[in-house]
C-alpha positions as CSV (number, residue, x, y, z in Angstrom):
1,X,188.5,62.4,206.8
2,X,186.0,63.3,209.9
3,X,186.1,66.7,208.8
4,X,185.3,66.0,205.5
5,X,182.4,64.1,206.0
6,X,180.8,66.6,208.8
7,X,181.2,69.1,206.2
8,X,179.5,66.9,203.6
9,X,176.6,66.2,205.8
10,X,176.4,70.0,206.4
11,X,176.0,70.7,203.0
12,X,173.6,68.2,202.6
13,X,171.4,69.2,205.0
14,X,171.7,73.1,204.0
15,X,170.4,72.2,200.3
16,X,167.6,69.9,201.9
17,X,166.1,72.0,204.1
18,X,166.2,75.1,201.5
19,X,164.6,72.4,199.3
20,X,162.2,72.0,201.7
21,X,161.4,75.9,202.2
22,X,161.5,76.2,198.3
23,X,159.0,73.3,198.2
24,X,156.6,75.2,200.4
25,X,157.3,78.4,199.2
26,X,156.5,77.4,195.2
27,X,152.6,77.3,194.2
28,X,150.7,74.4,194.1
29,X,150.1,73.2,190.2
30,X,146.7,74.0,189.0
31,X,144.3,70.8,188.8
32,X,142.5,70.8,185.0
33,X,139.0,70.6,185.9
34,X,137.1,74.0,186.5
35,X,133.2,73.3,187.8
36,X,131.2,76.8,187.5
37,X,128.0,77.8,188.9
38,X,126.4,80.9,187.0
39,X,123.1,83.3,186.4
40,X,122.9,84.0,182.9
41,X,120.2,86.3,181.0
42,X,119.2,84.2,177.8
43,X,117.9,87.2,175.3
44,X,116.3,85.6,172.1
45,X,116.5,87.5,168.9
46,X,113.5,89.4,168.3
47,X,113.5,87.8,165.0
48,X,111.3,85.5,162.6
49,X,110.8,85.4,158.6
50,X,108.1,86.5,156.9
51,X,105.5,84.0,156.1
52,X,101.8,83.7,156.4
53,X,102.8,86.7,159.3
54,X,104.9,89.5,159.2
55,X,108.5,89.3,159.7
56,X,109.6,89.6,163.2
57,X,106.0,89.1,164.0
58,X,106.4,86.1,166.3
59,X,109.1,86.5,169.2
60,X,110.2,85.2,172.8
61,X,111.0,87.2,175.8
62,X,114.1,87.4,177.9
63,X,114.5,84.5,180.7
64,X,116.7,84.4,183.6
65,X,118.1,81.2,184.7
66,X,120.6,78.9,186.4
67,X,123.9,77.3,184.1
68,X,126.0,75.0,185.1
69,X,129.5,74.2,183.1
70,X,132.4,72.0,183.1
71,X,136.0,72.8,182.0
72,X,138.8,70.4,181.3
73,X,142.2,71.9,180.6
74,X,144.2,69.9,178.1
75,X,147.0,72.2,178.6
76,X,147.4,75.7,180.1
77,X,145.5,77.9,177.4
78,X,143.4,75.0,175.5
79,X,140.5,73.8,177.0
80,X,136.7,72.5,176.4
81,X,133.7,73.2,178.3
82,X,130.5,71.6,178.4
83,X,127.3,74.0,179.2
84,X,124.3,72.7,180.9
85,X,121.0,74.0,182.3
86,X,117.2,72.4,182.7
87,X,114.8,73.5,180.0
88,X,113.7,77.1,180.1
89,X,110.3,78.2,179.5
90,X,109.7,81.2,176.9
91,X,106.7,82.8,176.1
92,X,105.9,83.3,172.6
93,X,104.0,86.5,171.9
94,X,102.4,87.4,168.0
95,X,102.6,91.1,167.1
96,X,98.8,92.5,167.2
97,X,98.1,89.2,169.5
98,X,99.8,89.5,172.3
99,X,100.8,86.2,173.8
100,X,100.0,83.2,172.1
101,X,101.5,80.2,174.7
102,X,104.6,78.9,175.7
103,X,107.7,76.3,174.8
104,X,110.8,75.1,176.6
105,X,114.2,74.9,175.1
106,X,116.9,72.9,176.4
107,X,120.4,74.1,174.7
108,X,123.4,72.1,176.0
109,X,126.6,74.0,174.2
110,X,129.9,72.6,174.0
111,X,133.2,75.0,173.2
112,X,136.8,75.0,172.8
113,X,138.7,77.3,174.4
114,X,141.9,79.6,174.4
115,X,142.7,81.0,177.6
116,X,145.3,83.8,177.2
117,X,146.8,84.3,180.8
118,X,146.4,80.9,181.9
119,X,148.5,81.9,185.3
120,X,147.6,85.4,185.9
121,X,145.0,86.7,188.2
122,X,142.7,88.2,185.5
123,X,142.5,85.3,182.8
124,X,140.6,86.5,179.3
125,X,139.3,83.6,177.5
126,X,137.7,83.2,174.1
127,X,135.4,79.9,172.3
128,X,133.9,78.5,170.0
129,X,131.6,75.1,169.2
130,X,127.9,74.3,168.8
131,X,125.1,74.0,170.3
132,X,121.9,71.3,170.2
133,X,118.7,72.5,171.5
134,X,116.1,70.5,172.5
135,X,112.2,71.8,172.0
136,X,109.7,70.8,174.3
137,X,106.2,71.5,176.3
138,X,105.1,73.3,172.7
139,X,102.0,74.9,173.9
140,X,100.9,77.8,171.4
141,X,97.2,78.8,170.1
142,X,96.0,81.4,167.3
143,X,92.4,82.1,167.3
144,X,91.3,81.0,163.9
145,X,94.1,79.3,163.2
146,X,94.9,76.8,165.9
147,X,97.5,74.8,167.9
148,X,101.0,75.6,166.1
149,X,103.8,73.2,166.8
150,X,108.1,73.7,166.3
151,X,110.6,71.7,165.1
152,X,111.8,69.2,167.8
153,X,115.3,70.1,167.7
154,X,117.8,72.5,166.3
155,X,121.4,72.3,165.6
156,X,123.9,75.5,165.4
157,X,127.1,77.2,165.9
158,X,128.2,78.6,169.3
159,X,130.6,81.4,170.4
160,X,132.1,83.0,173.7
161,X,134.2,85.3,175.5
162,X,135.0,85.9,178.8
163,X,137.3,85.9,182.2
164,X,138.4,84.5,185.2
165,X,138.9,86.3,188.4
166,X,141.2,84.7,190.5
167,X,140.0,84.7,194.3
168,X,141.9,82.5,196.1
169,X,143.9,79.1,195.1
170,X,141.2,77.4,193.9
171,X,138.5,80.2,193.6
172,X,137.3,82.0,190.5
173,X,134.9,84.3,190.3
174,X,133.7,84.6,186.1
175,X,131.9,86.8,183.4
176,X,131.0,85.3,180.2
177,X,129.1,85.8,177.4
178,X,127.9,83.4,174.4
179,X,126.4,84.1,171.4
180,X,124.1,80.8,170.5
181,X,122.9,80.7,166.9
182,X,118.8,78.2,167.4
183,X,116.4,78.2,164.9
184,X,112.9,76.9,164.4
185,X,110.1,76.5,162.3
186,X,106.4,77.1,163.1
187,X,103.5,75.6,161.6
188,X,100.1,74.7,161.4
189,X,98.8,70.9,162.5
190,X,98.5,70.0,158.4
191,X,102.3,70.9,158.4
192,X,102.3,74.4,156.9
193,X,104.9,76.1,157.5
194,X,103.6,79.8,159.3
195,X,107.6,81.1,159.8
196,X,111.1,80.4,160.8
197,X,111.6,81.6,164.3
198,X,115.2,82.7,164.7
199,X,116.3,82.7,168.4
200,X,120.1,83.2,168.0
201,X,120.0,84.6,171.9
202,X,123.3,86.4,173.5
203,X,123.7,84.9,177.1
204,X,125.8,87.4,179.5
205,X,126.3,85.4,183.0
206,X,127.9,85.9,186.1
207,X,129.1,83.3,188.5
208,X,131.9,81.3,190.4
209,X,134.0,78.6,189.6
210,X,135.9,76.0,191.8
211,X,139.5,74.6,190.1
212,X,140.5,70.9,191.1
């Protein structure tokens, strides 16, 4: 009966302390929020309609800035992530002009995601969603024609690709791309419309995320 029990207890113990190795031998589970920090390039489409200008007459020029975004993982490969930055400052520049002022966009972007090798090191991910963009500090001039203002706001479709780098447990670093799809119109103080302004601009970034 002794004996029995001793070896009982041994057992015991053998499969709790492998238990306990195995425990701090398996990896930690993933948390589902991702915070990343990036550069991007925001490149607008050199592109506007004809009107009372020439088409492509009126464009914006490239801007680097800041972009912060925040991931939630509903599972392993599906997840959504929110895109924010502060509003950037383009200049807008008239063929034959030259440069004619300035405006500030604000696009927040919102996507849903499909992450492919959710527990790999190298982690490919593709999205889509939409964007709203916000249209402020409108400061443009022609010479004989005046102050021209855009439409407040614009409303479009969004789409992405890009990966994860795993670092270390809980750091990433991350290249991304999105495609945004922003579009304006330009005209005069009475109203008249001068052109549609298509920005549609391609955002390739670099940055690093943090996983909790």
């Amino acid at each position: 009966m002794k004996l029995s029990l001793i070896r009982s207890s041994l057992v015991a113990a053998a499969l709790f302390g492998a238990g306990g190795v195995y425990a701090q031998q398996a990896p930690q589970a993933e948390g589902n929020w991702l915070v990343r920090a990036r550069v991007v390039d925001i490149i607008p489409n050199k592109s506007s309609d004809a009107g009372l200008v020439a088409q492509d007459a009126v464009t914006l020029n490239n801007v680097v800035a800041p972009e912060v975004d925040i991931t939630y993982f509903f599972t392993k490969n599906i997840a959504t992530e929110l895109i924010l930055t502060y509003p950037q400052q383009h200049d807008v520049n008239l063929a034959g002009t030259g440069k004619i002022g300035t405006v500030k966009h604000l696009p927040p972007t919102l996507t849903l995601q499909y992450h492919f090798l959710p527990e790999g090191q190298f982690r490919p991910y593709v999205g889509a969603g939409f964007n709203y963009t916000k249209f402020s500090d409108v400061n443009l001039n022609v010479t004989g024609v005046g102050p021209l203002f855009l439409d407040s706001s614009s409303t479009g479709g969004a789409l992405q690709a890009g990966m994860d780098i795993k670092l270390s447990s809980n750091l990433y670093l991350n290249f991304d791309v999105k495609k945004l799809w922003i579009g304006t119109d330009v005209k005069t103080a009475a109203g008249v419309k001068v052109t549609h302004l298509n920005l549609n601009p391609w955002l390739p970034g670099v940055g690093l995320g943090w996983r909790f």
